[in-house]
N, C-alpha and C positions, 0 to 999 in steps of 0.2 A: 544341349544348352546348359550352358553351368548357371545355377539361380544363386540366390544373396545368402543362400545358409551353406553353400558350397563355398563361398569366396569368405564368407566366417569366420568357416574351419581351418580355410589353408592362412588365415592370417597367426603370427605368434602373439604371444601372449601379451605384451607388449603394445601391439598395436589394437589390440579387444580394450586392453584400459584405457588408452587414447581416445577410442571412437565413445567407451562410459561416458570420460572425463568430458568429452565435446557433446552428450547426450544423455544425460544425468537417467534422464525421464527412463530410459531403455532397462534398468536393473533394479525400477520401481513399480509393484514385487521384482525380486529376483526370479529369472525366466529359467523353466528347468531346465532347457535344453538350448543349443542354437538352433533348432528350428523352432521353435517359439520366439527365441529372440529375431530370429530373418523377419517370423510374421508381425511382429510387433511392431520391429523399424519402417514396417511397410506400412502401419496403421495411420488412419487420417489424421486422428489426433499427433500419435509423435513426428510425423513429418510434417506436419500445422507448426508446431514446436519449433523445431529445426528450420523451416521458412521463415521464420518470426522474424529470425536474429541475422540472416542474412540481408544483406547491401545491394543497393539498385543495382550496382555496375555487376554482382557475383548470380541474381537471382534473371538477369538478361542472360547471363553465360547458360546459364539451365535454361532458359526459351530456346535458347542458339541447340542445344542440343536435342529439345523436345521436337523441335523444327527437323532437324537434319536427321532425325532418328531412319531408318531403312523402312517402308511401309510391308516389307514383310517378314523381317529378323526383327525388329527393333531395335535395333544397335545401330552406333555411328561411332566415329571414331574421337581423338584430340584433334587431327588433325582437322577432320572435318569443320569441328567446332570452331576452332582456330580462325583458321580461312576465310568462316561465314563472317566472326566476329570484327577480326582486322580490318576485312574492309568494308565494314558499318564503318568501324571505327575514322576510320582517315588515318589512320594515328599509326596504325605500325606497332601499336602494344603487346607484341606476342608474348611479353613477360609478366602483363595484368592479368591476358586471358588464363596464362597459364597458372597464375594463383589462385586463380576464381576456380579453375577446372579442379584443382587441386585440393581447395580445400571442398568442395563440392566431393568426393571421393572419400575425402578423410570423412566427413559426415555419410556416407554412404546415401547420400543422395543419387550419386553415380557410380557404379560399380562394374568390375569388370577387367579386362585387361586395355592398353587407350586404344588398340586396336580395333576394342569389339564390346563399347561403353554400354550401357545398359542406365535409362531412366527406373530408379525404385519407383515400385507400384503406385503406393500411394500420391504422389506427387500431381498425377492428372487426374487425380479425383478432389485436391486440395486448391490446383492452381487454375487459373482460369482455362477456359477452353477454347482460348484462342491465346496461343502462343506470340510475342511481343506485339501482339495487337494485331496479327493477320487471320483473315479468313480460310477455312476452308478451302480445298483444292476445289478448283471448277468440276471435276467430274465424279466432284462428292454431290454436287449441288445442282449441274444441270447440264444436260448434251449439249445445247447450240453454246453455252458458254463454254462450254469443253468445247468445243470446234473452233471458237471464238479465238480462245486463247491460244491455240496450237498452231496460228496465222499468225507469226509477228507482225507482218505489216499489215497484216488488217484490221486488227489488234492498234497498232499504231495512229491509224488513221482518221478509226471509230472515235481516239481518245482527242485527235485532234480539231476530230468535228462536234463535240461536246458543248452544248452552252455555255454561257461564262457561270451562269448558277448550278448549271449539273455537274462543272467541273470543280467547283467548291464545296459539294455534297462528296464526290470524290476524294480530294483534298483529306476532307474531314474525316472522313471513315479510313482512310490510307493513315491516318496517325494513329489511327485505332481509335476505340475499340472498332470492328469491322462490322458490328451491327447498326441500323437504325430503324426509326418507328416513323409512323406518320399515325395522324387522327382516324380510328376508321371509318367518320363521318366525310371524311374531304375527299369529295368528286375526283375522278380521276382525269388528269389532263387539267390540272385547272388548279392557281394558287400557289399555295407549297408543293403540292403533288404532283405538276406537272412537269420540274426537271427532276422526280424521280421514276416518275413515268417512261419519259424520254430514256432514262439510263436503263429500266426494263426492258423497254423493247428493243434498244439495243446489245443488250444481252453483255453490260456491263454491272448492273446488279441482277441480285437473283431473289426471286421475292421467296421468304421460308413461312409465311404464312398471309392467311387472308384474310379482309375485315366481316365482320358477320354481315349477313344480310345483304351483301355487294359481294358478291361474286367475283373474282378478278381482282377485287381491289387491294394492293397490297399493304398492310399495314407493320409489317417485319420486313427490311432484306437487309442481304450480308453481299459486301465486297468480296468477292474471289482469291485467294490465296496471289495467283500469280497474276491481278492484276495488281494488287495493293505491291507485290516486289516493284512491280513497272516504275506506278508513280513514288517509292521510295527511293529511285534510283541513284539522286543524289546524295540522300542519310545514310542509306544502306539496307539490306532486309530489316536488320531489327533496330532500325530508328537513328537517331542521335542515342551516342553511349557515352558515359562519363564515366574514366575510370577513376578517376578520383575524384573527392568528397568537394561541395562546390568552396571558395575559400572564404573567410572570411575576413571580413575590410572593415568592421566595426568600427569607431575611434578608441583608441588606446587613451587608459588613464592611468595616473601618478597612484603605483601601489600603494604610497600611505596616505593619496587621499583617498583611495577609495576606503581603507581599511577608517580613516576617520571618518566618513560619511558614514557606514556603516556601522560601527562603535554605537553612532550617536543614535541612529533611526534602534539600535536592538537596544541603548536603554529607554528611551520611548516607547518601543514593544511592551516592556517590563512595566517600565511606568503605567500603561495605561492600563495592560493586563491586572495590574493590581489596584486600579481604581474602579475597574469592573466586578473586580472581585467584591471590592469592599462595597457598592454600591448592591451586588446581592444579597452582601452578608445582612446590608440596613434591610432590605425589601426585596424577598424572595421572588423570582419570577417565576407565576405559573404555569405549568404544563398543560400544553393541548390537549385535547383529548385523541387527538390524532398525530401527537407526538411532537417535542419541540416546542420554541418559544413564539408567541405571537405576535405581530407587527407592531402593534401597540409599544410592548415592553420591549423590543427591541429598539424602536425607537425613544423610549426612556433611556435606556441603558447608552444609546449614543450619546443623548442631549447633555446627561452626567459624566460621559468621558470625555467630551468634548473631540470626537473621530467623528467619522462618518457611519451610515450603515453597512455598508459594505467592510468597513476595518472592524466594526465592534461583532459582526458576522466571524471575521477570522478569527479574533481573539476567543468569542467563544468557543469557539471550536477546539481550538489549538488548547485553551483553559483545560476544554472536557476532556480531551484526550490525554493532555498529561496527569489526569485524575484530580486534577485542582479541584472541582467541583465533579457536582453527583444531585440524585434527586431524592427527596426526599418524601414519605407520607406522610400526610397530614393525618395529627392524630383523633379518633375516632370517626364519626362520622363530617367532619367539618371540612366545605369545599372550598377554595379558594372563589372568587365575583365571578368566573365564567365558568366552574362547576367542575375543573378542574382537580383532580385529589392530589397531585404530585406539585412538588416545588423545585424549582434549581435553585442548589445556594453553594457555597462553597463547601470541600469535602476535608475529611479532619486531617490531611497532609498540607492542607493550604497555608499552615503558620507555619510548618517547620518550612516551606518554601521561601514564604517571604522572610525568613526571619535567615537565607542564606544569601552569598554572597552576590551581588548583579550578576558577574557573570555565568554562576554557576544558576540562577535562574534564569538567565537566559537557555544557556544548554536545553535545562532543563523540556520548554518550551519548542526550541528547534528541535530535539531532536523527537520527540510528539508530533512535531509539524510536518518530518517527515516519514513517519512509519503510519501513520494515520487513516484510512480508507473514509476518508470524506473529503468533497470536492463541494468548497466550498463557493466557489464560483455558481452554482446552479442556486443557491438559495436568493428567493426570489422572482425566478423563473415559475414558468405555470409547468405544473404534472399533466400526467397523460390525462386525469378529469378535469385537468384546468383550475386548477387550486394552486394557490402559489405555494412554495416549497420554504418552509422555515428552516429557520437555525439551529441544529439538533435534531434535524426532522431524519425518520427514517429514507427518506427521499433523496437525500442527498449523499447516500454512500453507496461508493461507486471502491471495488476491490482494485481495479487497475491501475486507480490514483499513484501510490507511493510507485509504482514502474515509472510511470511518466515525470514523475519528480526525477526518481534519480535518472534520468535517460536526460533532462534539460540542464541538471548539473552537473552531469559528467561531460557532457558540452560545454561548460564554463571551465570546467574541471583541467580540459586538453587542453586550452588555449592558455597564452602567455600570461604570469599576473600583470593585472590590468588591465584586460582586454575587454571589451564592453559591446559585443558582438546586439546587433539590433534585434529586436522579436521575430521579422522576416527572417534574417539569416539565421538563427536558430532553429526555427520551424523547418527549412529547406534542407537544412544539415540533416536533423534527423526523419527528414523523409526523404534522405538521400540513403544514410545509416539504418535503418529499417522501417523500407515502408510501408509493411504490410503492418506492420506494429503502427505506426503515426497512422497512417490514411481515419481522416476522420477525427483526428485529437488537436488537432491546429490550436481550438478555441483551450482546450486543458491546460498544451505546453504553454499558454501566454498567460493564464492565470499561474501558473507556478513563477514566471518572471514576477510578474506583479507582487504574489507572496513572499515571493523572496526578497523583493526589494523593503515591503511593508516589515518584515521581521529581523531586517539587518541583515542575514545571511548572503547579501549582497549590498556592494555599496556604488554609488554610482553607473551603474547597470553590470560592474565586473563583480566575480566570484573575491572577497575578501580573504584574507590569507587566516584568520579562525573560522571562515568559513570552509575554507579547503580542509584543512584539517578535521571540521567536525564530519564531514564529505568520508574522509579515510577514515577516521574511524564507524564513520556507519555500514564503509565498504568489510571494513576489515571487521568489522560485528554478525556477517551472515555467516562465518563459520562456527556461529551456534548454530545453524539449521544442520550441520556435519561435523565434521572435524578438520583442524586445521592443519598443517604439513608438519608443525614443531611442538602440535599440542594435540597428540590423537583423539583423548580422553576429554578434551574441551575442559579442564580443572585448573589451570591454571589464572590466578587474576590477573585483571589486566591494570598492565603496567601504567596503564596514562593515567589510572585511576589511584596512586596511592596519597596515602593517606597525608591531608596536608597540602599539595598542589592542584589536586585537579587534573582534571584531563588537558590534553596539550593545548583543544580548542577554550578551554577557561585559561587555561595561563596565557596566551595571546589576547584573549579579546580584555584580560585582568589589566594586560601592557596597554592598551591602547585607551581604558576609560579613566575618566579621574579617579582618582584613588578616593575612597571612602574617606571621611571629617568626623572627629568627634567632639567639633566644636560650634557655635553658630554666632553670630552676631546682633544683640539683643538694638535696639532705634529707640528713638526717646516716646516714639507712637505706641510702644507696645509691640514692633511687628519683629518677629524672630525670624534671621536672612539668614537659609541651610548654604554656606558655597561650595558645593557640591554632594555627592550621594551620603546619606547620614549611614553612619554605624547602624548594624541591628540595634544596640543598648538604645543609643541615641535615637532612633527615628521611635522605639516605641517610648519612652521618656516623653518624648515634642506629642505622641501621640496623645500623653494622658496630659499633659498640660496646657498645652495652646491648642488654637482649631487650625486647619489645613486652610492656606487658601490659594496659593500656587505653584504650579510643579514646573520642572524646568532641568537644567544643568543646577542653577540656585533655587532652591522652594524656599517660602515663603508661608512663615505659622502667624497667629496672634494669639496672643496672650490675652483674654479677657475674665470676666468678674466667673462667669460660668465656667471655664475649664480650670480656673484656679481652686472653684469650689468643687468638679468634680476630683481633681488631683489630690482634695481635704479628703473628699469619700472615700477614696481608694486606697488610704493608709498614709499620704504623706502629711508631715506636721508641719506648719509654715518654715521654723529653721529647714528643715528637709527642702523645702523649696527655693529657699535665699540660698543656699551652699547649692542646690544644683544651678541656680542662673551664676552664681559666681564661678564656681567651675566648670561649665562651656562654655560661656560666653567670654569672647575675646576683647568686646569692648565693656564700657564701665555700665553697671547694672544700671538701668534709669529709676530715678528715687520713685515718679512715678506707680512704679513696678512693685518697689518694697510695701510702699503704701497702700495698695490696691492687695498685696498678698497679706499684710497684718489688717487691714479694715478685714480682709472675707474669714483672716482665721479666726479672730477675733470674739466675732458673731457666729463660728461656724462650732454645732454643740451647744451652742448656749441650748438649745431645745432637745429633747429625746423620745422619741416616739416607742412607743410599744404594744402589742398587742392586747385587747381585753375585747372584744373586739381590735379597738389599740387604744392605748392612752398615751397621753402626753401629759411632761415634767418638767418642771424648771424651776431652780432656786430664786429665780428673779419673777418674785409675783406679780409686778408690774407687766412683766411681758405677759404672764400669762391673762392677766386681764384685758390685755390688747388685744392677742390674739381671740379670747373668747366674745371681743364686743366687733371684732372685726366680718362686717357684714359681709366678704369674699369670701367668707368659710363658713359660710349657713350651713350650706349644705352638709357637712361634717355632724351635724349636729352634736357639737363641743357640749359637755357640761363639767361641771366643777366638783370634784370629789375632794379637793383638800386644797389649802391655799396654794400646792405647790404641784398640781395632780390634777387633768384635764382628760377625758375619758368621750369614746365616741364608737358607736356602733360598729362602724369601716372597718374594714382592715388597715395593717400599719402601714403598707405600700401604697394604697390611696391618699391616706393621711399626710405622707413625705410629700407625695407628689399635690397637694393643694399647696401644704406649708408653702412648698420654694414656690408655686407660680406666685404667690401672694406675696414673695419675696422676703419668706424668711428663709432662716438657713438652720434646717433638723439635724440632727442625727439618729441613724437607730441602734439601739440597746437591745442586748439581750434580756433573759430573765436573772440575771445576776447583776445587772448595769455594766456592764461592760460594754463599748463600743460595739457595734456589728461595722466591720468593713466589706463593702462589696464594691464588685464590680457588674457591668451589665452583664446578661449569661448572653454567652456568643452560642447559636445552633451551627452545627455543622452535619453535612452531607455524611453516610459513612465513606470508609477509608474507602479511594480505588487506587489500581495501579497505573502508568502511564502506558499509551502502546507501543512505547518506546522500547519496553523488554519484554514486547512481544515479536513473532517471525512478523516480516515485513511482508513478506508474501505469503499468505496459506496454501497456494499453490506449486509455491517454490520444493526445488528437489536439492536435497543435500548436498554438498561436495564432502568429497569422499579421496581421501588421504589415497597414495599408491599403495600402500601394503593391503589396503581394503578392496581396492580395486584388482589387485594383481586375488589376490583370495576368492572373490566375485569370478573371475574367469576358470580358477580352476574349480569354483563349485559349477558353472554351467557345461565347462569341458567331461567332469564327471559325471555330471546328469547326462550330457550328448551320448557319452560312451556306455551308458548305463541303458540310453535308450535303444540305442544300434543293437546293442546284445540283445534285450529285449524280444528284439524282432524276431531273433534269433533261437527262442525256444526248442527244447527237445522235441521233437512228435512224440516221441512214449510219455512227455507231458503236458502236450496238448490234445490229444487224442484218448489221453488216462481218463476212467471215467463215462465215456458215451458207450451208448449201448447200441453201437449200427445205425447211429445217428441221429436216434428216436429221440434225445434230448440227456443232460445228465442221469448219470447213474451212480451210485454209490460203490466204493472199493468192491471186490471179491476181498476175502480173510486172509489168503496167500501174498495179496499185492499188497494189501496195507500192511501185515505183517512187515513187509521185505520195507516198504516206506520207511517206518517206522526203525528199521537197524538201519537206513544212510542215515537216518534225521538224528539218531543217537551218535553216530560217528561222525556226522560235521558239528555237532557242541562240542566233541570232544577235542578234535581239530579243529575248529574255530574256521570253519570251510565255506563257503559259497556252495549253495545248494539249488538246485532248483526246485519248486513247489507248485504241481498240483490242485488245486483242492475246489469245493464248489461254495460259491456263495451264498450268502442268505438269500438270496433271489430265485438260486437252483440252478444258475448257470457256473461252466465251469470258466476258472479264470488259472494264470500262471504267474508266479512271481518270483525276483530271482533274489533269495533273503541270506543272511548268516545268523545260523541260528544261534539262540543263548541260551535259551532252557528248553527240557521238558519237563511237566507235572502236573496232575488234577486235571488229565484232557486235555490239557491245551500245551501248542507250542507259542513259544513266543521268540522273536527272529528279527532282526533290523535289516530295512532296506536299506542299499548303501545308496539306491538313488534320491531317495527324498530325503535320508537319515532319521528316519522315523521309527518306531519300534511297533509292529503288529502282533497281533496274537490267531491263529489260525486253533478251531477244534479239530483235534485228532482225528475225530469221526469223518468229519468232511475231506481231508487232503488224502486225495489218491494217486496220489503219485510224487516220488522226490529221488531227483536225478541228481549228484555232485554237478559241479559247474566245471569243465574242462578248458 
């Protein structure tokens, strides 16, 4: 019988890179030899691998074959397989079957000549044990149903005099799976039990277990192998088969609408994402003690973005992951209200974020969104103690996530742009495309439509066209996990990225949004109209001067008496503020406006606070006798050191802060009177990075260029042939050393001498020698080395099979035979 390390050998080099390149996993380690590599391919795990990624119609073709196997060679043939398949099929696809067979062989799933096919080991320990859903052969299972069945027409008869409910329980176990249970409480003959009853005693099921305490009673049986063919007669042995993928009838939508819907929904993403931002950066949210934010704050955090819980869920997420924020400790012993020590707030990359272009903060975002390992769909849900799972929460990462992203968008990916395929026919697709991979991800793939659609990466249920491309470039981004075919060395930068454009998916989705304004339009209200996304310059400008009060395509600021006065704090002079409303504003400045910026500059200064505790100054003694008779500032407790010189215990930052509530307008001074300008101190998170340049997969296995692959075969061809010799040793250096068998023995002074001149003459010839010698154990062992030195005792000698350099003591090697 030729096995999988025989059928190995005789493949060329060629086709060993081919089977790497289809089975990454197989040369991760590199395997010494090809029989470690045969045992490896056969291993549960890498044939689990290899079934993952196989297709309903290719992994029925492997049932067909498991089926038709020989019950005492194990082999079947193409032909056989063929046969069985076709006429499942109806169809007449001898050219499906045969690609399924096909590539099932190139995976070494099936091996062999098609003559005399051979199922790899592992395969029936991975796959179910009942091949496309049938049972057991009868005379695995029971004699009178083995007699049973060996009667066609009695067989026939049985099935015709069947009840209408035990013919249904038939039915059902004939589509597979070929087991079923009953209660082991339910009386037999009686209820549910009694048309399975009925189908026992006529020796059309076979009951494989009994209920406890009732004897007889069957609580397990399995349908028959060759009765489940019977009633498949119409589908065929192995069912209804579809060889191709089911199609999809979605409704088709207009590429640029989709691309503008989506446009619009990804600066929305951005907008809000940075309204969540800013609303941590005011009031940090604290940390669980069990990880995550609490329902409370996460309902804050919506009520201020104005999303729902579920979007302001995503956005956090999508935030943490692209390193936007971070947590931070609070310093010394101080807890936050629910004892909390950690805060989330935004992390110190968060400005140079927003302070880039939409779209490239988009990017930004998406491409975090999909390298990510949290699934953000479960928060909310209760955990396995029935606790609900927050946002942030250890609970909700799941490593499989970013597979199933990119598995739903490479589904959007095939299809035509604008095709808008439904969440059913998605799900269907790829639990037609792999379903050992989908079974059980239903509810995941439709939270990924969802995210997709909330982040713009899709616009009207199709794949957007800077969505596809940021698609390709994430595809084309896993050959950091190896090397790629034109870039071995992985050093080369990537071109979508130089300097000044962006990546291809920023310069499309750059085409599709309004272009940034750096101008606004000032209303005789006061209210400042953004018509569309402000400049970096500009939106932080509107920041320090007017307050925010709606977002949109157009935002919408005011200008009031308080941000004119913080604008004064922060360094600007009133001319500094008439020249900037002059220069962006597109219509005429309202007088208004001038007037409300000269009344607050006017007054703003006249006061100077300072520390003495702190004191306060002012050339107009008049004020200061207001302020000191002004009953709103007891508390301060003001006194009078000079007509011009007002002094009070507080500090000077308490002081500013009664001054303005009591509506005056300070400023503070240093020790030299000089202005102090400030601004609020903003806390930030430290830096993190996005997981975006991190591997998508921790599991994933490299691709691996052909020169590395062709390299990889002849180090395990080497190792094979290195092992074969092996086997091969001398007896005069296997046998070197024992003493009659009694256990090792040390040289006699003749033999090692004589050792000792080959081992001097293969350094000098650089020869393959063979080696003797015992080990620290005391056992004798043999190796087949070239040696490089001798001296000080020891030789030292490299195996050419592992390429490793050993050192052997002199005293111990008894024996050393050239290598012929």
């Amino acid at each position: 019988m030729t096995t999988l390390a025989d059928n190995l050998r005789a493949l060329p080099d060629e086709a060993l890179a081919a089977l790497f390149r289809l089975r990454p996993d197989l040369v991760v380690p590199v395997p010494t030899d090809l029989s470690a590599l045969a045992v490896r391919a056969q291993s549960r795990v890498s044939v689990a691998r290899a079934l993952d990624g196989l297709d309903e119609f290719t992994l029925r073709i492997l049932d067909a074959a498991r089926l038709s196997r020989d019950p005492d060679h194990g082999e079947t043939s193409t032909e056989t397989i063929t046969t069985l398949a076709v006429g499942a099929s109806r169809s007449g696809d001898r050219a499906g079957v045969r690609t399924a067979i096909d590539r099932l062989r190139a995976l070494f799933l099936l091996y062999g000549p098609e003559s005399a096919l051979r199922v790899a080991a592992g395969v029936d320990e991975v796959c179910s044990p009942y091949p496309a859903g049938l049972g057991r052969p009868a005379a695995e299972l029971d004699p009178d149903t083995a007699a049973l069945v060996a009667d066609p027409a009695l067989l026939r008869r049985t099935l015709l005099a069947a009840p209408p409910a035990a013919r249904a329980i038939l039915d059902r176990l004939a589509a597979g799976p070929p087991v079923g249970t009953l209660p082991a409480a339910a009386p037999p003959g009686e209820g549910a039990a009694a048309p399975v009853s009925w189908l026992v005693d006529n020796g059309l099921l076979v009951p494989i277990s009994d209920a406890g305490g009732v004897p007889g009673t069957p609580t397990a049986v399995e349908l028959p192998r060759e009765i489940g063919l019977l009633l498949r007669r119409e589908s065929g042995p192995l069912g209804p088969l579809r060889p191709r993928p089911p199609a999809v009838t979605g409704m088709a939508r207009e590429p640029k609408a989709a691309d503008s819907a989506g446009a619009g929904q990804a600066m929305e993403a951005v907008r809000h994402t940075e309204a969540l931002l800013e609303q941590l950066a005011a009031e940090p949210a604290p940390v669980l003690r069990s990880g995550g934010l609490g329902v409370r704050d996460l309902r804050r955090l919506a009520r201020a973005t104005g999303v729902d819980e579920s979007t302001t869920a995503l956005l956090l997420e999508v935030a943490y992951a692209a390193g936007l924020t971070g947590e931070v400790d609070l310093p010394g012993a101080a807890t936050t209200r629910n004892g909390a020590d950690q805060q989330i707030m935004p992390a110190a990359g968060y400005e140079g974020w927003r302070d880039g272009s939409l779209a490239h903060r988009w990017e930004h975002l998406a491409r975090a969104w999909l390298t990510m390992t949290r699934q953000v769909g479960l928060v909310g849900q209760r955990d396995d103690r029935d606790r609900p799972i927050a946002p942030l929460s250890p609970e909700a990462e799941r490593a499989g996530v970013p597979a199933i992203r990119r598995a739903v968008l490479d589904v959007l990916d095939g299809l035509d742009p604008g095709a808008a395929p439904t969440p059913d026919e998605v799900t269907e697709l790829l639990g037609w495309r792999a379903p050992r991979r989908s079974l059980g991800r239903e509810a995941g793939q439709r939270e990924v439509l969802t995210e997709a659609a909330l982040l713009g990466v899709t616009g009207l249920g199709a794949l957007t066209s800077y969505g596809r491309l940021l698609l390709a470039r994430w595809t084309a981004g896993d050959t950091r996990l190896g090397e790629s075919a034109d870039d071995p060395l992985g050093v080369r930068p990537d071109a979508d990225g130089a300097a000044g454009g962006g990546t291809a998916a920023v310069r499309a989705l750059d085409a599709l949004l309004p272009a940034p304004v750096d101008h606004f339009l000032l209303q005789a209200d006061l209210t400042v109209v953004v018509p569309g996304p402000p400049e970096p310059t500009l939106a932080a400008e509107l920041a320090v001067v007017a307050e925010h009060e709606s977002a949109g395509g157009a935002s919408v600021h005011r200008v009031t008496g308080a941000s004119v006065r913080r604008a004064l704090d922060a360094g600007y002079a009133a001319e500094d503020l008439h020249t900037l409303f002059k220069r962006r504003s597109r219509t005429p400045v309202p007088q208004g406006l001038t007037y409300l910026v000269d009344d607050i500059a006017r007054k703003h200064g006249g006061l100077r606070a300072g520390s003495a505790g702190a004191y306060l100054r002012s050339d107009d003694e008049a004020l200061l006798s207001e302020v000191l008779a002004d009953r709103r500032l007891a508390p301060m407790s003001l006194r009078r050191l000079a007509p011009t010189v007002l002094t009070t215990p507080h500090l000077a930052g308490r002081l500013l802060g009664a001054l303005r509530d009591a509506g005056y307008a300070p400023v503070s001074e240093d020790a030299t009177g000089a202005t102090v300008l400030a601004r609020p101190k903003v806390r930030r998170a430290p830096a993190r990075g996005s997981v975006a340049n991190r591997v998508t997969d921790p599991l994933a296995t490299p691709r691996l260029s052909t020169p590395r692959l062709l390299g990889i075969v002849e180090q395990i061809r080497r190792g094979d042939a290195a092992a074969r010799v092996a086997r091969r040793a001398p007896s005069t250096v296997r046998d070197a050393g024992r003493s009659g068998g009694a256990g090792p023995a040390m040289p006699a002074g003749h033999a090692h001498t004589q050792a000792l001149a080959v081992l001097q003459q293969a350094v000098r010839d650089k020869a393959l020698v063979w080696v003797g010698y015992v080990d620290a154990h005391g056992a004798t062992a043999s190796r087949l080395v070239r040696p490089v030195s001798i001296g000080a005792g020891y030789l030292r000698a490299e195996d050419e099979r592992t390429e490793m350099l050993h050192t052997f003591a002199l005293h111990r090697i008894t024996a050393a035979v050239l290598e012929e």
